[in-house]
N, C-alpha and C positions, 0 to 999 in steps of 0.2 A: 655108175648110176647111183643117186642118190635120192631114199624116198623118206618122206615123212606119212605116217598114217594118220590121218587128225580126226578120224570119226568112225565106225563101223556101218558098212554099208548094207540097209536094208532092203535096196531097188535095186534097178537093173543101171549101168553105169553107161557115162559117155566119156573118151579120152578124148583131149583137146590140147596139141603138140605145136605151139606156138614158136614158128620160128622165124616168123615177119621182122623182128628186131635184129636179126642176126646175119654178118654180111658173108654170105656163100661164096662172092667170087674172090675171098683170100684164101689160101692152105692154111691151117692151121686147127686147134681143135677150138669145138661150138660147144656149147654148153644150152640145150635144147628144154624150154621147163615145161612141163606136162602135168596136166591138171586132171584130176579124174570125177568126175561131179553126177549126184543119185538127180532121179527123176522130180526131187523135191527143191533140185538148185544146190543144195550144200556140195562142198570141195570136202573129201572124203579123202583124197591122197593127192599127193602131188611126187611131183620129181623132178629130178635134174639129171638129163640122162647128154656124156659126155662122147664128143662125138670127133677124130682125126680125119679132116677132110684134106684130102690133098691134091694137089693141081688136076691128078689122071683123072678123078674122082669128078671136079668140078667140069671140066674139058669134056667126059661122058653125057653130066645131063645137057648140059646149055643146047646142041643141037638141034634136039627135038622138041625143046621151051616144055618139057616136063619135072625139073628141078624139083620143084617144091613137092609132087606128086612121086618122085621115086624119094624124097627124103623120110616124107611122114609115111612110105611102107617099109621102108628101113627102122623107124620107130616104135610103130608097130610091131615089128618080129622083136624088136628089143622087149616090150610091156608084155608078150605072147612068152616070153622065156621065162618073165619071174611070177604069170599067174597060171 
């Protein structure tokens, strides 16, 4: 993972782990960018948090058409380890 701090956060925050552009059904690694933004709209950090998906991986969501929803809680527990 990679973060930049760009502001000191005075409110309460929202993360936002955009990975609409990124194409799920190959293996290989994603590179996921997460924006963290105060109750005023300013982007206070961001990140690039790097991700090895692999076939089994892919093969588990697609079933249940929950994909996107088991990735961003997987990103989640990542942005939960470094705050």
């Amino acid at each position: 993972m990679t973060v930049n701090y760009l502001a000191k956060a005075k409110t309460d925050l929202r993360a936002i782990a955009d990975g609409d552009g990124i194409d799920w059904e190959a293996a290989g690694e994603k590179v996921v960018p997460v924006s963290m933004i105060d109750e005023d709209g300013q982007t206070v950090f961001t990140a690039q948090i790097t991700m090895n998906v692999r076939g089994v991986f892919i093969h588990k969501l697609k079933p249940d058409g929950h994909g996107p929803e088991c990735i961003r809680n997987i990103i989640n527990k990542s942005l939960r380890i470094w705050y």
